[in-house]
Residue frames as qw, qx, qy, qz and C-alpha x, y, z in Angstrom:
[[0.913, -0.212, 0.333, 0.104, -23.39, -4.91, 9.67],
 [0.435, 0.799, -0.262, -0.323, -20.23, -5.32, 8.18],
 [0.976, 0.152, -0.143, -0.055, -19.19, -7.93, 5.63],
 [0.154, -0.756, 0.627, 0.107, -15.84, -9.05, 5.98],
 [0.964, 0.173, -0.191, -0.065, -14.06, -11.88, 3.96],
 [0.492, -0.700, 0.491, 0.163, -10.74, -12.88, 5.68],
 [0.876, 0.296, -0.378, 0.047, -8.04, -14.77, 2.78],
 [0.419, -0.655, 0.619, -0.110, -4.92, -15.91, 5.35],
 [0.647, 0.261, -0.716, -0.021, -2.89, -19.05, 3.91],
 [0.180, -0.330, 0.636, -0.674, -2.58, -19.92, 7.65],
 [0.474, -0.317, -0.777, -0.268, -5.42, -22.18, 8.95],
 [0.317, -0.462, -0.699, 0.445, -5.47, -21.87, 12.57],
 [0.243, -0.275, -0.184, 0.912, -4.97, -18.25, 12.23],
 [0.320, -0.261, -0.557, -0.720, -7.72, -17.78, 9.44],
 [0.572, -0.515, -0.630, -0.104, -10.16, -19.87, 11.77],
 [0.415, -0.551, -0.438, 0.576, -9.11, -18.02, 15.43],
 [0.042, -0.035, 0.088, 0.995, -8.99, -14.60, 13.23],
 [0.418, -0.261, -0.565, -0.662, -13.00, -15.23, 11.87],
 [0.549, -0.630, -0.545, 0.060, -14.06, -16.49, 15.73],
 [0.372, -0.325, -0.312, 0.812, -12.71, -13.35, 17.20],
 [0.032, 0.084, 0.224, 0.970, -14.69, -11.13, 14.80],
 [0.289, -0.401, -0.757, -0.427, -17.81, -12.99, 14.86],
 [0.334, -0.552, -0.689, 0.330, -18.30, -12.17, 18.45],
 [0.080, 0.251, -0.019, -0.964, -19.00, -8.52, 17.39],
 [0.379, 0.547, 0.724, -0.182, -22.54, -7.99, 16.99],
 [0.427, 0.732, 0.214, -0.486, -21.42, -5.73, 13.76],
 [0.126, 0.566, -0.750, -0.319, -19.01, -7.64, 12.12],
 [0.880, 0.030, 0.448, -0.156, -19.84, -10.71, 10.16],
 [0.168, -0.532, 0.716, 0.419, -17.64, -13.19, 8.25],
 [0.686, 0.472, -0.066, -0.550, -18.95, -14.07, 4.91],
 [0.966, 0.152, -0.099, 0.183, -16.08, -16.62, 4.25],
 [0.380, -0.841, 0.321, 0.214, -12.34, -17.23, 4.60],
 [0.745, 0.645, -0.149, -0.087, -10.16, -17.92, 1.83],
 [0.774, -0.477, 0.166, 0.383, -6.79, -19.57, 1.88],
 [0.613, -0.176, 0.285, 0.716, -5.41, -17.95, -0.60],
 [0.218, 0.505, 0.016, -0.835, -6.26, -14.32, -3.25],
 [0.439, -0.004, -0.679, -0.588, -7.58, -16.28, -6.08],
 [0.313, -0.333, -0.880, 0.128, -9.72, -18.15, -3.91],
 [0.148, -0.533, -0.372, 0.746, -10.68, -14.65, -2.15],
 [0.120, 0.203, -0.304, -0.923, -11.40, -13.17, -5.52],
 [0.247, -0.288, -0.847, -0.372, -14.07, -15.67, -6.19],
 [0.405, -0.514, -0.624, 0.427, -15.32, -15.63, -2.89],
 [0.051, -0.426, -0.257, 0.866, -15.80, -11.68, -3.26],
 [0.096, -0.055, -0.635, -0.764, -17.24, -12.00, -6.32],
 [0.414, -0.292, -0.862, -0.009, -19.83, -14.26, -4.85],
 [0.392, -0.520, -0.629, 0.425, -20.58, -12.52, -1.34],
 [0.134, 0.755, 0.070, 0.638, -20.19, -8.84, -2.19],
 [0.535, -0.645, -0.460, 0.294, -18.54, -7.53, 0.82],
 [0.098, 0.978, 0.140, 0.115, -18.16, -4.81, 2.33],
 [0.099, -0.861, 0.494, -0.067, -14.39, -5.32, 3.30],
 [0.815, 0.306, -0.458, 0.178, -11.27, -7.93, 2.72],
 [0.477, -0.839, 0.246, -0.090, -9.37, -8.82, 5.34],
 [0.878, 0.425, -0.212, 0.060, -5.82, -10.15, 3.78],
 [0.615, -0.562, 0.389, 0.393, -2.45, -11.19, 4.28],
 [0.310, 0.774, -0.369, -0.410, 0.22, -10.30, 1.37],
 [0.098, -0.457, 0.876, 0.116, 2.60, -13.84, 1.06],
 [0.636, -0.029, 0.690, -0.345, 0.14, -16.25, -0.28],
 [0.209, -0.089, 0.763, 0.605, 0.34, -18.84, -3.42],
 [0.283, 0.537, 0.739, 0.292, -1.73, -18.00, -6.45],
 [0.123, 0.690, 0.264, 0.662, -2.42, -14.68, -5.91],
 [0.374, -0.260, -0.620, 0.638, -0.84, -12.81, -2.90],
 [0.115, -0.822, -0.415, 0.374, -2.99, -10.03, -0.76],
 [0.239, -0.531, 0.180, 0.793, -1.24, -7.38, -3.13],
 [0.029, -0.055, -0.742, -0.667, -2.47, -8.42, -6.22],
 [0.088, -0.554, -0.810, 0.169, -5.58, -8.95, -4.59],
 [0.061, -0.804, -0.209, 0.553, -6.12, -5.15, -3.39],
 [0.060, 0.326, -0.417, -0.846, -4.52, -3.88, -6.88],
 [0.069, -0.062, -0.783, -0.614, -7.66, -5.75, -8.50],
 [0.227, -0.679, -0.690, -0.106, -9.97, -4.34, -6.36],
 [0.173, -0.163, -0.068, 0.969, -8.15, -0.71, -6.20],
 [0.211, 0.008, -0.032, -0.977, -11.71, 0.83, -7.88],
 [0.409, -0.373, -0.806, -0.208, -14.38, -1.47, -6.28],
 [0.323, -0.656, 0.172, -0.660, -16.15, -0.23, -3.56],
 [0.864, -0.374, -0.326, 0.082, -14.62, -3.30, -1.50],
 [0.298, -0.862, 0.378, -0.158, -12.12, -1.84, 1.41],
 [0.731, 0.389, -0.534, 0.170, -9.04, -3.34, 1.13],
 [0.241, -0.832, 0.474, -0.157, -7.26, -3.71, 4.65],
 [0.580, 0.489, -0.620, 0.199, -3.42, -5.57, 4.56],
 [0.742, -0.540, 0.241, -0.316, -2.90, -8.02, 7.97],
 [0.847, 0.408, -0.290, 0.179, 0.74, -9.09, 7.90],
 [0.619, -0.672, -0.004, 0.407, 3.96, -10.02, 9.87],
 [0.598, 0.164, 0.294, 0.727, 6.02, -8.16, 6.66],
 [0.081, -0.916, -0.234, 0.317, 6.86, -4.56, 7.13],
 [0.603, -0.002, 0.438, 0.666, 8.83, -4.19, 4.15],
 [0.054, 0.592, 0.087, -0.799, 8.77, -1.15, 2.64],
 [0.100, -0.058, -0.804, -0.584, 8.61, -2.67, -0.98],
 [0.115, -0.466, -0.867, -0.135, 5.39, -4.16, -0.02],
 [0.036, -0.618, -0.384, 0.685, 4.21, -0.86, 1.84],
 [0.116, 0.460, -0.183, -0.861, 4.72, 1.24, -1.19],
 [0.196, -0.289, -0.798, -0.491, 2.61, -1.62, -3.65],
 [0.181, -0.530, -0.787, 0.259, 0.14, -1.09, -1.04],
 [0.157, 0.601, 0.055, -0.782, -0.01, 2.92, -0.73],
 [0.207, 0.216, -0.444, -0.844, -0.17, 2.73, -4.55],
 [0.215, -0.226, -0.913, -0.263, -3.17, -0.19, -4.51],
 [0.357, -0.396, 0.099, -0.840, -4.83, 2.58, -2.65],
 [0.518, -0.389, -0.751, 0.130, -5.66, -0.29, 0.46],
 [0.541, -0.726, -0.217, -0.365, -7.41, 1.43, 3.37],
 [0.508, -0.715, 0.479, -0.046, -5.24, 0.26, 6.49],
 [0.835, 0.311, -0.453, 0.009, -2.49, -1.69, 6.40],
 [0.629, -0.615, 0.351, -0.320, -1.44, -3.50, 10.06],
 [0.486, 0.387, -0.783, 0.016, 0.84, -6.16, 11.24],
 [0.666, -0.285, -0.655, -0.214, -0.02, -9.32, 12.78],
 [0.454, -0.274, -0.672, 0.517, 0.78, -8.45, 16.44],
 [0.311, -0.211, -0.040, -0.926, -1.53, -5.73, 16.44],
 [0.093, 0.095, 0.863, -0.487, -4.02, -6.54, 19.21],
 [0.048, 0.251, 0.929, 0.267, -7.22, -7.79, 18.72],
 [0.029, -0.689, -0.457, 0.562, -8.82, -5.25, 20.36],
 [0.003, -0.452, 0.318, 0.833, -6.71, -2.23, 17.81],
 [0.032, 0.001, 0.775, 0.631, -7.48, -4.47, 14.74],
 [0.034, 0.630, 0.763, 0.140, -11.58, -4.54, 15.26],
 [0.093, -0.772, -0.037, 0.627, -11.34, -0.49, 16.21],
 [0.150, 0.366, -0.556, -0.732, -9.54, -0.07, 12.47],
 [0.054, 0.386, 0.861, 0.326, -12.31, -2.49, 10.58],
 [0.014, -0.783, -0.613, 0.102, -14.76, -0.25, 11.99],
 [0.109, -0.685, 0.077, 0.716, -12.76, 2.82, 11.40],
 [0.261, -0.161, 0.729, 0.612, -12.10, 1.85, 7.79],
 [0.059, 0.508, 0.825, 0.241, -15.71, 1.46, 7.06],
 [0.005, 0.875, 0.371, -0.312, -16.74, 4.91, 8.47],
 [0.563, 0.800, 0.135, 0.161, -13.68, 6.08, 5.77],
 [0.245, -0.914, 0.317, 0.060, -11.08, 6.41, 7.27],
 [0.506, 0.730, -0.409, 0.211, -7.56, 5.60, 6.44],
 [0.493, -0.812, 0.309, -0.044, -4.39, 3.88, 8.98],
 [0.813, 0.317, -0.444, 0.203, -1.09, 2.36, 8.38],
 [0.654, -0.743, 0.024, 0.138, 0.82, 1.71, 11.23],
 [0.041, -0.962, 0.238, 0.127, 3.63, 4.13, 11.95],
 [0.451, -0.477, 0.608, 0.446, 6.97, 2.22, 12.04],
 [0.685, 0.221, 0.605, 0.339, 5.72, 1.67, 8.31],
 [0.098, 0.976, 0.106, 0.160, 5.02, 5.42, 7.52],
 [0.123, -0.951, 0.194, 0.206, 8.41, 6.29, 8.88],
 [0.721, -0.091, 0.585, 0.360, 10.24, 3.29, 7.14],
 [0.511, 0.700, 0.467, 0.176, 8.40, 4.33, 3.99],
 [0.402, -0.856, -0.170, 0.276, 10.38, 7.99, 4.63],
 [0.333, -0.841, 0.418, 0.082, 13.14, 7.49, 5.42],
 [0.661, -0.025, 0.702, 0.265, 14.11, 4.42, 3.04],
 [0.240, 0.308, -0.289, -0.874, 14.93, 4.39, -0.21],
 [0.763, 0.342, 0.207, -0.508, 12.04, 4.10, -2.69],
 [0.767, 0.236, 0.570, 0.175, 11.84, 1.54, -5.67],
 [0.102, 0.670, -0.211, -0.704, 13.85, 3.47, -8.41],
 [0.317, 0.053, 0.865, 0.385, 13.36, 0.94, -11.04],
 [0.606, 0.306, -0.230, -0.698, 10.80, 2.01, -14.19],
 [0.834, 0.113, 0.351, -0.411, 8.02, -0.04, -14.89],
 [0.794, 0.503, -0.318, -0.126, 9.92, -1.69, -17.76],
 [0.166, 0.422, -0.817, 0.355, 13.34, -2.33, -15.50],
 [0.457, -0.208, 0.719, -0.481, 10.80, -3.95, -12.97],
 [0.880, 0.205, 0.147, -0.403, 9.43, -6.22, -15.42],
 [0.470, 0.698, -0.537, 0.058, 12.92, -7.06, -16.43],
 [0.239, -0.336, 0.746, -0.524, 14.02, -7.78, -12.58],
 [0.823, 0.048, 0.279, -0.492, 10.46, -9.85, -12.69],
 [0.914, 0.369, -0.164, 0.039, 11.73, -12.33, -15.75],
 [0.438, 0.467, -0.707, 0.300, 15.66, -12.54, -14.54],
 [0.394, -0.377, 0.700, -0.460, 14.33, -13.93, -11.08],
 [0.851, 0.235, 0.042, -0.468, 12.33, -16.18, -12.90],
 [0.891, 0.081, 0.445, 0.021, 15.34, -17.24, -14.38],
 [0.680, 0.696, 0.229, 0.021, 15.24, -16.01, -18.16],
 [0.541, 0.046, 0.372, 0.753, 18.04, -15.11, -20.06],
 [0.130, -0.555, 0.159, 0.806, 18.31, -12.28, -22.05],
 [0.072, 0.053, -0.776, -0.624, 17.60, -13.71, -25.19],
 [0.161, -0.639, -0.750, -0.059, 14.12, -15.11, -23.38],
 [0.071, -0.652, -0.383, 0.651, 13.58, -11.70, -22.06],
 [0.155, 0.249, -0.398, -0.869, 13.96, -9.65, -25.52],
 [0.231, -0.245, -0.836, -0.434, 11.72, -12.35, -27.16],
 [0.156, -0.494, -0.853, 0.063, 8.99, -11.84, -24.29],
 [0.047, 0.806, 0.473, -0.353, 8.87, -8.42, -24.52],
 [0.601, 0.649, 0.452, 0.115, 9.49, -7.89, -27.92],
 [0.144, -0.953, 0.229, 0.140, 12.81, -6.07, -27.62],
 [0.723, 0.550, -0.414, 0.053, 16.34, -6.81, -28.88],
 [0.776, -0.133, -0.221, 0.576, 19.10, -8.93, -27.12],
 [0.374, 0.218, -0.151, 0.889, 21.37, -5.64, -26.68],
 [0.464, -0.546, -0.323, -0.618, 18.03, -3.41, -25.40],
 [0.864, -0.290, -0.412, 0.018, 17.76, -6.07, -22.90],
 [0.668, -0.006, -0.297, 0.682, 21.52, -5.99, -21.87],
 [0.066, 0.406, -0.129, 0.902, 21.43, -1.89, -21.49],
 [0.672, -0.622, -0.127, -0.382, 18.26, -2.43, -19.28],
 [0.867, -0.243, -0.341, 0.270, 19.93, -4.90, -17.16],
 [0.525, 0.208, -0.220, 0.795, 23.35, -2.75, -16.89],
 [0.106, -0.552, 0.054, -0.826, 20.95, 0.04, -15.87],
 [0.813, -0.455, -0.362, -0.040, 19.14, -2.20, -13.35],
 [0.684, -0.247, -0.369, 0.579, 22.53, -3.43, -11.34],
 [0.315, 0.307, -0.152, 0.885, 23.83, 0.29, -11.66],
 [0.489, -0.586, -0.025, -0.645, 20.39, 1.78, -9.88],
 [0.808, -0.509, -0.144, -0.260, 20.90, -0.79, -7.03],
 [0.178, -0.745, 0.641, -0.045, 24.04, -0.59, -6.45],
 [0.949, -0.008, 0.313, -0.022, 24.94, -4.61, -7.34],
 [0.347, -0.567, 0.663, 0.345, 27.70, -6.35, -8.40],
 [0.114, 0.035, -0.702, -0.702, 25.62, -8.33, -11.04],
 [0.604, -0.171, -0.460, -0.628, 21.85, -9.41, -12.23],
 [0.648, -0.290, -0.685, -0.163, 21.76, -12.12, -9.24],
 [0.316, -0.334, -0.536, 0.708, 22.61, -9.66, -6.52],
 [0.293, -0.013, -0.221, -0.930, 20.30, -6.82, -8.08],
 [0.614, -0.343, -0.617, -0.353, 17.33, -9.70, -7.84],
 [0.637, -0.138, -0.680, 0.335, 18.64, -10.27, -4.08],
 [0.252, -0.107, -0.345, 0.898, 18.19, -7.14, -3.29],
 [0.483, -0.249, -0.424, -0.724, 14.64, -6.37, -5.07],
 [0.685, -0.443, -0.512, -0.269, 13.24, -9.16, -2.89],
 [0.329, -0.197, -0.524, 0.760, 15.10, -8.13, 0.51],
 [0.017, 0.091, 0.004, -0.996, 13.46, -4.91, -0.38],
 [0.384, 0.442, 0.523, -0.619, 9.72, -6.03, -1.47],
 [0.364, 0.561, -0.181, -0.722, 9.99, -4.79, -4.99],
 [0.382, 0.052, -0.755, -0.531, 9.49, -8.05, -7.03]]
């Protein structure tokens, strides 16, 4: 039998996703969560043997979710209508199992739950050739934590102080930021991170 917890922010789609599975006599839903902090409990609790998530959801989205269960022996698999490549590559690196979008027939999507559990591996293709042929996130882990606090908002001055760096530091990140994304300044460099996936 295999567990499955579903988190979807959705309602109808949570509830019509968890009565399509049930009617497999080897799939059983252990709970459905609206949201990854609510799913993290809720796996804590049930030990299953597989998540079934969406990525866009408040408190803790389906990305954070699978990066904090990258070396559990829950299966991670991603169920979304976003085929951003940003979000593809957090996903290849949160080592998730499959990773499918939401018009994927009901039929395909119980075939991968049961593939996933015998070990196997699928992402669906237009995201494997997006993933390609696009570019990647060139930002270092420090420039993306930068990007993270100027969408927020912060100054400079609040960004040195929260990560313990000088005003001028700061600035040279930034400058390097726009320049890697080609932008005109710091609020088209953010505009383009989140077109792209990467914050």
């Amino acid at each position: 039998m295999i567990r499955l917890v579903i988190a979807e922010d959705q309602g109808v789609l949570s509830s019509a996703l968890a009565m399509i599975l049930e009617l497999e006599e080897d799939i059983s839903v252990v709970g459905t969560a609206k949201d990854g902090a609510e799913a993290s409990q809720m796996i804590q609790e049930t030990q299953p043997d597989m998540v079934l998530t969406d990525i866009e959801m408040l408190n803790k989205t389906g990305l954070e979710l699978a990066k904090e269960l990258m070396d559990s022996p829950v299966k991670v698999i991603i169920l979304t209508t976003f085929a951003r490549d940003g979000y593809f590559e957090k996903a290849i690196e949160a080592k998730v199992a499959a990773y499918l979008l939401k018009d994927t027939p009901s039929a395909e999507l119980i075939g991968h739950i049961r593939s996933v559990m015998s070990g196997k591996t699928y992402y669906d293709s237009t995201l494997i050739t997006g993933y390609m042929t696009n570019q990647k996130n060139p930002l270092s882990y420090k420039e993306r934590e930068i990007i993270a606090l100027i969408a927020e908002g912060d100054t400079s001055k609040e960004i040195a102080a929260k990560l313990y760096l000088s005003d001028g530091t700061i600035r040279n990140y930034i400058s390097e930021i726009i320049s890697k994304l080609g932008a005109k300044n710091r609020i088209e460099a953010v505009s383009f991170a989140l077109n792209k996936g990467w914050l």
